[in-house]
N, C-alpha and C positions, 0 to 999 in steps of 0.2 A: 566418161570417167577416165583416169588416170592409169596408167598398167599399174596392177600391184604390188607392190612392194609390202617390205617392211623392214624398218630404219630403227637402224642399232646407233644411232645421233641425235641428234639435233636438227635437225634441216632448215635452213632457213632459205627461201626460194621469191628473187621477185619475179612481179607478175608487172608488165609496163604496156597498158593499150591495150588491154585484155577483154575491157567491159565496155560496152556502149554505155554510156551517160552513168560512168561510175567515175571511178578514180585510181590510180595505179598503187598495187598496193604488194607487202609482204604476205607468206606465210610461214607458220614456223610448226614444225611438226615435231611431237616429243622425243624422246629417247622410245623403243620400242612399239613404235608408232606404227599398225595394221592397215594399211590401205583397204582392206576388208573386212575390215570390224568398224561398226559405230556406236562403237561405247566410249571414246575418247571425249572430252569437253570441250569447247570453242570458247574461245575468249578475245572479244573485239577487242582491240586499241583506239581510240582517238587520241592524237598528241595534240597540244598547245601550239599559238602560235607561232613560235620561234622554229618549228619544225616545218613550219608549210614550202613550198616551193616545188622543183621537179627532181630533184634530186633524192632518191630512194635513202640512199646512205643518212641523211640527216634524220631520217626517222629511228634509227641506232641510236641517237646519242645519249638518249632518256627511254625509262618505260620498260616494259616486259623484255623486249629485244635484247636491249642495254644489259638487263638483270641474268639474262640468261648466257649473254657472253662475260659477264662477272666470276658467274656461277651459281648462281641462284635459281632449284632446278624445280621447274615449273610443267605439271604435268597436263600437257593440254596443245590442244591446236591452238593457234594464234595468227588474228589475221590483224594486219598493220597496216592500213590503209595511209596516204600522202595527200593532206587537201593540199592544193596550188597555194589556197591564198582565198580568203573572206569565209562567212558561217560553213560549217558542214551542213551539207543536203542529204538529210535523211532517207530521200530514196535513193539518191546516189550511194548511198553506203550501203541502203539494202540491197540493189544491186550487185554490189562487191558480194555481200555476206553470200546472196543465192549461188554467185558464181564456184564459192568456194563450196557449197555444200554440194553440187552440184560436179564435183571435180574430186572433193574430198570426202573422207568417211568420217564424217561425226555428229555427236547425240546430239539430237536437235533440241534432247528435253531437258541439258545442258549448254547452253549457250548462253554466254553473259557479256556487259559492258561495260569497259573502264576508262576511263578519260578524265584528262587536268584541263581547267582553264578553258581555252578554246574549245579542247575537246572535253570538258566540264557540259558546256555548252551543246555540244552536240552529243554526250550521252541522255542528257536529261530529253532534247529536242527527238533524240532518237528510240528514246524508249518511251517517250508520251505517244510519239507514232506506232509503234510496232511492237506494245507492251506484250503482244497475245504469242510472241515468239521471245521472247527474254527471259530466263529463270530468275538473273538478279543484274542489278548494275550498281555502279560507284559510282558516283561525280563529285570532282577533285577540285577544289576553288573554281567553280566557275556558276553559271547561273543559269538562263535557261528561255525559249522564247519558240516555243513549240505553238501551233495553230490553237491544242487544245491540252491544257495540265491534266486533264481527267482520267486519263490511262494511265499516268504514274502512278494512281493510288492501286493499281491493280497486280503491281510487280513488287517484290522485295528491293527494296530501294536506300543504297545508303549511301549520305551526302555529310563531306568534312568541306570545313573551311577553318583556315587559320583569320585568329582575331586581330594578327599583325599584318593582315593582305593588304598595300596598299594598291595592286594593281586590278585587282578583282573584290571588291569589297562584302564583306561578308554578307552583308544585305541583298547580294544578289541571290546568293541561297538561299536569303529566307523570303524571297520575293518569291518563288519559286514554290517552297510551303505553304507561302499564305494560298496561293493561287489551285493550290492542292485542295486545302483547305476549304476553296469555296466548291467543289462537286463532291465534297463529305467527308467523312471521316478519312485517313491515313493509314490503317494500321500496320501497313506493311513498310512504314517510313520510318526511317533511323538516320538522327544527323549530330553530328558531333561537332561542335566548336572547338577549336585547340586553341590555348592562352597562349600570345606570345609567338604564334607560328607565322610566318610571312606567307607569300606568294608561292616560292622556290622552295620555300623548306617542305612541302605536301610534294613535291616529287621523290624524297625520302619514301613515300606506302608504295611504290612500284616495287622496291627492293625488301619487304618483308613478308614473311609467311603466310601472316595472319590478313593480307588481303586478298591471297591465292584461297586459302582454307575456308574462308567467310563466302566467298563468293560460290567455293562447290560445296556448300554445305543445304542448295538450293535446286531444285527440278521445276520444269517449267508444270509434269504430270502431278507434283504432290496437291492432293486437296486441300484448296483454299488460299495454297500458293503462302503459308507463311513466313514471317519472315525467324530468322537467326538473331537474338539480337544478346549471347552470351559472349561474342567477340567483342574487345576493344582495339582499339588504335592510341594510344596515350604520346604525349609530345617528348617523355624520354625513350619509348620505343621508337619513335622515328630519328631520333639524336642517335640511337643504336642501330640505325638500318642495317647496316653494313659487318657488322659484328659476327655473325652466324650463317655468312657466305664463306663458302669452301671455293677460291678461288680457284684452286686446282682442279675442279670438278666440270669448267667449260670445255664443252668436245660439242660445238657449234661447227657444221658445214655448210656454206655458204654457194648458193645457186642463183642463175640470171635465167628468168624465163623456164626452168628446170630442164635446160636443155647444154647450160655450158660445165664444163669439168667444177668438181668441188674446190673449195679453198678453205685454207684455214682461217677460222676468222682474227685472229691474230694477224695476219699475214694480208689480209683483207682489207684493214682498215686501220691506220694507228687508233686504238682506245685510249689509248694512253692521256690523252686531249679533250675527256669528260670530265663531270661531275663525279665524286669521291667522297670518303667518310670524312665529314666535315672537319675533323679532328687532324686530320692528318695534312700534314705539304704535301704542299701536289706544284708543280710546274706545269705549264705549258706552252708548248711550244708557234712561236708564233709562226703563222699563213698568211698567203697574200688574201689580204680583204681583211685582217682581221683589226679590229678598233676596242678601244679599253670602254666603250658602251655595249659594245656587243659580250664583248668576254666578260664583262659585269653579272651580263646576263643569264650567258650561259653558266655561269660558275655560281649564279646564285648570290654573288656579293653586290658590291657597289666598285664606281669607279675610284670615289676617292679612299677607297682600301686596299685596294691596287694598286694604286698611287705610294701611299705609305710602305705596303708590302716591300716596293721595290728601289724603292726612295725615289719615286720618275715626278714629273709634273702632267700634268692633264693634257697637255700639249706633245709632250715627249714622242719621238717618230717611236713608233716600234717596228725594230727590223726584223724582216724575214731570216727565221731560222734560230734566233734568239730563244733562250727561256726565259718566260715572263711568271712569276710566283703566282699562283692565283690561293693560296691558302697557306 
């Protein structure tokens, strides 16, 4: 175990080379966080693919992490795992999960799973495997391709996809149901369609309440395990993501390995160069490597509204250190 503590912040601490046959991952410890209590809640992360690679930092830029260096205050351990690159390996992640529990102090009989996309993907593949440790999990446009669907039906289970997905198509969630479907009944399944919502716009429920609240409103101990199903997610509450975040409210410290001095996370990393409430200008600032398909992406738009944004052509160099409008 870890020496004792207890954290009057935010912690967010990576872990790099930690696990045999795991994968280098975050964690992030609440405001008032007891290293000797475990009654705290654990809350997986899987990101999408745009986050894969080896660099820790890019798992910040979306997600729980992202929402808590917003401001957005989330009461719970959080662990952030980094695939390199192809499907998440669900015992690779179990791995991770044991290491932290195994290091950290938290309820086992609260532990949950939330992922977009890829990691849509690998919450559904990870909860069909290891449903009998999960209270509850999300899966966020993404679909699903576990050995066996059978142990979904056995966890509180809730799955969004927007109807305007063209990169993940709604059918793969309900490929996913049918498949449910065939080892019995469901009842602990709740899936929600949004009209009109794309791929990117489902990374908007990272940044609201009601999918931190929905999710501990679950114990893996309660009898018969069921589910919550008085919460919604509606497509003008995610257009409001952003709205009932107290920006002032991030006191995020930031650790390498939990051994190098703190930082501000401000000072850390520019944020300034994410995703924003849709409504508002945002600039950003161009990097080396960076391409009007990439920044499409990350910002949730398209290229040729970039394009217009800025009055450039598709071709246009973009130079290092420029701003480029992306809303």
């Amino acid at each position: 175990m870890l020496l004792p503590f207890l954290s009057f912040s935010q912690t967010l601490t990576a872990f790099r080379g930690k696990v045999s046959n795991g994968y280098n991952f975050w964690v992030c410890t609440p405001k008032g966080y007891d290293s000797l209590q475990s009654d705290t809640p654990v809350i997986l992360f899987l990101h999408g693919a745009s986050l894969c690679g080896n660099n820790l930092e890019r798992v910040r830029r979306y997600g729980p992490l992202h929402a808590l260096a917003m401001g957005r205050q989330i009461n719970a351990l959080i662990i952030a795992p980094q695939n390199p690159g192809g499907a998440w390996n669900p015992d690779r992640v179990n791995n991770v999960v044991d290491w932290v529990f195994d290091h950290y102090a938290g309820d086992t009989n609260r532990f949950y799973v939330l992922g977009m996309s890829l990691g849509g993907y690998g919450t559904i593949d990870y909860s069909a495997a290891y449903s009998h440790r999960i209270a509850a999990a999300m899966a966020l446009c993404g679909g699903g391709n576990p050995k066996s669907y059978c142990g979904l039906n056995d966890l509180p289970l809730w799955i969004l996809h927007g109807t305007a997905d063209r990169a993940v198509t709604v059918a793969q969630s309900q490929k996913v149901i049918d498949k449910m479907a065939q080892c019995g009944d469901s009842p602990r399944l709740k899936f929600t369609k949004l009209p009109g919502v794309d791929h990117g716009g489902l990374a908007r429920a990272f940044y609201i309440s009601e999918t931190y609240d929905w999710l501990f409103q679950h114990r893996l101990d309660t009898p018969n395990r069921p589910i919550n199903k008085d919460y919604e997610i509606t497509v003008d509450r995610l257009h409001k993501a952003y709205k009932d975040i107290d920006r002032k409210a991030n006191n995020l410290v930031v650790r390498n390995n939990g051994s190098s001095s703190a930082k501000s996370d401000n000072k850390n990393e520019d944020l300034s160069n994410t995703p924003t409430n849709e409504g508002e200008t945002q600039y950003h600032t161009i990097r080396k490597g960076d391409t009007l398909g990439a920044l499409a992406k990350k910002y949730h738009t398209s290229v040729s509204k970039l394009c217009k944004l800025n009055n450039i052509s598709q071709t246009t160099t973009l130079r290092i250190g420029k701003k480029l409008r992306v809303r």
